[in-house]
C-alpha positions as CSV (number, residue, x, y, z in Angstrom):
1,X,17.5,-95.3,-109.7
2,X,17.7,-91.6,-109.1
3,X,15.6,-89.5,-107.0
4,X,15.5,-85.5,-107.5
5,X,17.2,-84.1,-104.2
6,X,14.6,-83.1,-101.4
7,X,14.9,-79.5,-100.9
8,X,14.1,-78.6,-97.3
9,X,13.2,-74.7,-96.5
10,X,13.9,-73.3,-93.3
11,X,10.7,-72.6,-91.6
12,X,11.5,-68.7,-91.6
13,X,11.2,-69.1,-95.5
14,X,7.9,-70.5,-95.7
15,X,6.6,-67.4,-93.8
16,X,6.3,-64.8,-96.7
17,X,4.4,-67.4,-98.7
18,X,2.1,-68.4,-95.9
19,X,1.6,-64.9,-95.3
20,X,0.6,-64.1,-99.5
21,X,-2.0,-67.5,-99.2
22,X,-3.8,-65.7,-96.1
23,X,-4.1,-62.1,-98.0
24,X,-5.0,-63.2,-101.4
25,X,-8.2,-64.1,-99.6
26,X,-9.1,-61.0,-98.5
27,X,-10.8,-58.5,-101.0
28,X,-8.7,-55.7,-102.1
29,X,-9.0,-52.2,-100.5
30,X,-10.5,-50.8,-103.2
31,X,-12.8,-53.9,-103.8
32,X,-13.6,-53.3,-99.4
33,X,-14.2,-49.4,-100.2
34,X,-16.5,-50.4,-102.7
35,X,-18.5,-52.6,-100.5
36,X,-18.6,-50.0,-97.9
37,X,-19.5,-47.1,-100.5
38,X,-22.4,-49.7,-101.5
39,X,-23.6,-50.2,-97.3
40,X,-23.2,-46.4,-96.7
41,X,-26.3,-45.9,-99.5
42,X,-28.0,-48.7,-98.1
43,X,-27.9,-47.4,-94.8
44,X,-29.1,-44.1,-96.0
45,X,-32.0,-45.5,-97.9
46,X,-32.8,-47.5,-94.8
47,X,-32.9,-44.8,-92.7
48,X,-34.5,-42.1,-94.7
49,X,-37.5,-45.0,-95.6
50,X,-37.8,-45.4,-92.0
51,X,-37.1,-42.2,-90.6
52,X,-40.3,-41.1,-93.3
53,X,-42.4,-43.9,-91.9
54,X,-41.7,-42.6,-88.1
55,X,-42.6,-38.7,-89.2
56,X,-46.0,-39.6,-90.5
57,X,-47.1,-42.4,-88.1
58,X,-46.1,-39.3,-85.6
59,X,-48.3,-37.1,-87.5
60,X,-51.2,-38.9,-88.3
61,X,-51.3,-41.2,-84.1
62,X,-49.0,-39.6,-82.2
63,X,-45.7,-41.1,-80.3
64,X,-48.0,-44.8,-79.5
65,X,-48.5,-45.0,-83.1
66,X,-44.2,-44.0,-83.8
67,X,-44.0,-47.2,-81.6
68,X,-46.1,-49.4,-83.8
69,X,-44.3,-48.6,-86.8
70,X,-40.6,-49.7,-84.9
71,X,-41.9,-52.8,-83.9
72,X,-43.2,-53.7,-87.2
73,X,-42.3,-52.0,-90.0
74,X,-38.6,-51.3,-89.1
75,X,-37.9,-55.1,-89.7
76,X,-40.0,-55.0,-92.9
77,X,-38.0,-52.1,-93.9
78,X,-34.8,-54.0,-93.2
79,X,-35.4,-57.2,-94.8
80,X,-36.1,-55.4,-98.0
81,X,-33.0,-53.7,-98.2
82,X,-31.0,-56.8,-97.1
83,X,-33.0,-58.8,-100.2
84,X,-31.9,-55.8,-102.6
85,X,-28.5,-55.4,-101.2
86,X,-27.0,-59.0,-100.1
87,X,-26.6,-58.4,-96.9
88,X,-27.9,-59.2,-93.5
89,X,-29.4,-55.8,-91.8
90,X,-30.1,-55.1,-88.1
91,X,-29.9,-52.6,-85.2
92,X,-28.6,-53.1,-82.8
93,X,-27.6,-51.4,-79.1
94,X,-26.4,-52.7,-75.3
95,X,-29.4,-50.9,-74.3
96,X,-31.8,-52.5,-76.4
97,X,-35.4,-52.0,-77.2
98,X,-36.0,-55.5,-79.3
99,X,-34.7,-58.4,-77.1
100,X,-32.7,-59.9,-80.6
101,X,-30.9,-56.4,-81.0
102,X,-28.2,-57.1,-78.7
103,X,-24.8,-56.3,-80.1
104,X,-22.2,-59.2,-81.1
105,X,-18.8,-58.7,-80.3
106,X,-17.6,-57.2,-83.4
107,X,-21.0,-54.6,-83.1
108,X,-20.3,-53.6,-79.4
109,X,-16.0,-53.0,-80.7
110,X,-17.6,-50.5,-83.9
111,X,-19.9,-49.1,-81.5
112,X,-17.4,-48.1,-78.7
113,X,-14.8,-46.8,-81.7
114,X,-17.9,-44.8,-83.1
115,X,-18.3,-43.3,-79.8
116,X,-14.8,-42.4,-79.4
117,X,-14.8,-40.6,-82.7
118,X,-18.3,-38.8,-81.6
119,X,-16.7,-37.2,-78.1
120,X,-13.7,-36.4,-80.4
121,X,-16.0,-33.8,-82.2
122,X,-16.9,-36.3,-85.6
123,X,-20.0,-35.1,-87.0
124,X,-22.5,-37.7,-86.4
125,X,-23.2,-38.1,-90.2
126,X,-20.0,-39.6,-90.8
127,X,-19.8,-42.3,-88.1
128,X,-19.6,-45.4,-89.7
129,X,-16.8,-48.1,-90.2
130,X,-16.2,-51.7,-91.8
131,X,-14.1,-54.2,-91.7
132,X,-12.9,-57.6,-93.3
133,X,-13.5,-60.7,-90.1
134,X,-13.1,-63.8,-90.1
135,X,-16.1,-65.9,-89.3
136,X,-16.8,-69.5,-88.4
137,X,-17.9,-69.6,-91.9
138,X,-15.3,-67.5,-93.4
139,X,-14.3,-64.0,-94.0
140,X,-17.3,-61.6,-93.8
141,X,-17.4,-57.8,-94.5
142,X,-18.9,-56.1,-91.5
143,X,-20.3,-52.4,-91.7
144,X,-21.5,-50.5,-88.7
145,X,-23.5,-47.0,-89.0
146,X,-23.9,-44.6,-86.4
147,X,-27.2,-44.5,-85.4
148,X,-27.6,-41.1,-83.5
149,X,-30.3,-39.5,-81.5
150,X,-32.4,-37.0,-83.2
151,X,-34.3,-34.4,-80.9
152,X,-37.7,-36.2,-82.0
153,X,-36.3,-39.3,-80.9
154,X,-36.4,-38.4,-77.0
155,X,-40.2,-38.2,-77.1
156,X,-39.5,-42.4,-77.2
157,X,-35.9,-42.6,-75.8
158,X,-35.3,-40.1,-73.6
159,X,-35.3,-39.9,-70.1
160,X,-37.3,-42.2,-68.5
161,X,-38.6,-39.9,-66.1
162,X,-39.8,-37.2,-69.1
163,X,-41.9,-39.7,-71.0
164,X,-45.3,-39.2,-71.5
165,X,-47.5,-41.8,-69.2
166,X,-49.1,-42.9,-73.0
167,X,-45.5,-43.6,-74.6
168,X,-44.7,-45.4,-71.1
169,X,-47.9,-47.4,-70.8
170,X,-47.2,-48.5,-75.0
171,X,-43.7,-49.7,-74.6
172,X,-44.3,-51.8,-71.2
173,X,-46.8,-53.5,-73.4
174,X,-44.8,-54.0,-76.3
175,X,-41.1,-54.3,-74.9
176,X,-41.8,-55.4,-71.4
177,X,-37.8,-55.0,-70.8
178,X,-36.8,-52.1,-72.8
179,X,-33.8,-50.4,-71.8
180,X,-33.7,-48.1,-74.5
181,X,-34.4,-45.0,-72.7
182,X,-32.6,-41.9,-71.3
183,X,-30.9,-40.6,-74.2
184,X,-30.6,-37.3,-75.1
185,X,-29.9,-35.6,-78.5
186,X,-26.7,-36.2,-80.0
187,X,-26.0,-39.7,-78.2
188,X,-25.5,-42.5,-80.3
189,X,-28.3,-44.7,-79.3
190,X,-27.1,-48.3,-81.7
191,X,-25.6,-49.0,-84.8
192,X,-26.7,-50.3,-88.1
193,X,-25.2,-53.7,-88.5
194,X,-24.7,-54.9,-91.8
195,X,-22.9,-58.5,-92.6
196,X,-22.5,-59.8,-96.3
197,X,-20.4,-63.5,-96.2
198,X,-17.4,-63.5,-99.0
């Protein structure tokens, strides 16, 4: 009986085809630039929701009251977005206010690049950036937005030595080891981290 010849490929062969497996996995750049068009509103909405939260807790209580609203309604804010959007939603910073904001590795490579871009003369309303990773789990798109310090945000972040003894007494009660201080206007004080699994 007959058998078909065995055709053995070099190994240099199988590269190209190995190589077209591994990017047919990964969305298209227009299907990524979607993804990161749909963040970018997200991120906005998020941030204009809480940033309107923060102006009238400041107006109606004062900077204690600002601090109230960051503990709790920040993550409220941010849980609702991820439920609308698909994605998983936090800040994050290395000098953290919320002991689970700390920056994964992927977060802490955006943020330095973000920062780059910043001192390079970017306008801070631009800094954001995304990627494809691959994840234990798979490939996840990741989205990171610049999340830069406002001149009302000093009267919480800003030097610690300038803070009112009120803001100061509020935040060793409800951050005992906040290291989110001594910012000034313009610094980028954390990113927006957004994760969505594909």
């Amino acid at each position: 009986m007959l058998r078909p010849p065995v055709l053995a490929l070099p190994s240099f062969a199988l590269l190209p085809l190995a190589l077209l497996v591994g990017c047919s996995s990964l969305p298209s750049a227009e299907k990524q630039a979607a993804m990161a068009d749909e963040a970018r509103k997200t991120a906005g909405g998020l941030i204009q929701t809480l940033g309107g939260e923060l102006k009238a807790a400041l107006t109606a209580g004062g900077p204690a009251e600002a601090i109230s609203v960051c503990k709790a309604r920040a993550p409220q804010i941010a849980a609702a977005a991820a439920q609308k959007s698909g994605m998983q939603i936090k800040r994050v910073s290395p000098r953290n206010r919320n002991p689970k904001a700390v920056p994964d590795a992927w977060e802490s490579e955006a943020l330095a690049a973000l920062e780059k871009r910043l001192a390079a003369g970017e306008k801070p309303e631009t800094l954001d950036t995304y990627a494809v990773v691959d994840t234990p789990d798979g490939k996840a798109f990741r989205y990171a937005k610049a999340l830069v310090t406002q001149p009302v945000c000093v009267t919480c972040h800003g030097p610690a030595e300038t803070l009112a003894e009120g803001i100061k007494a509020k935040l060793a009660v409800e951050y005992p080891n906040d290291k989110a201080v001594g910012y000034v206007p313009g610094m980028i004080r954390g990113v927006l981290s957004m994760k969505k699994p594909l």
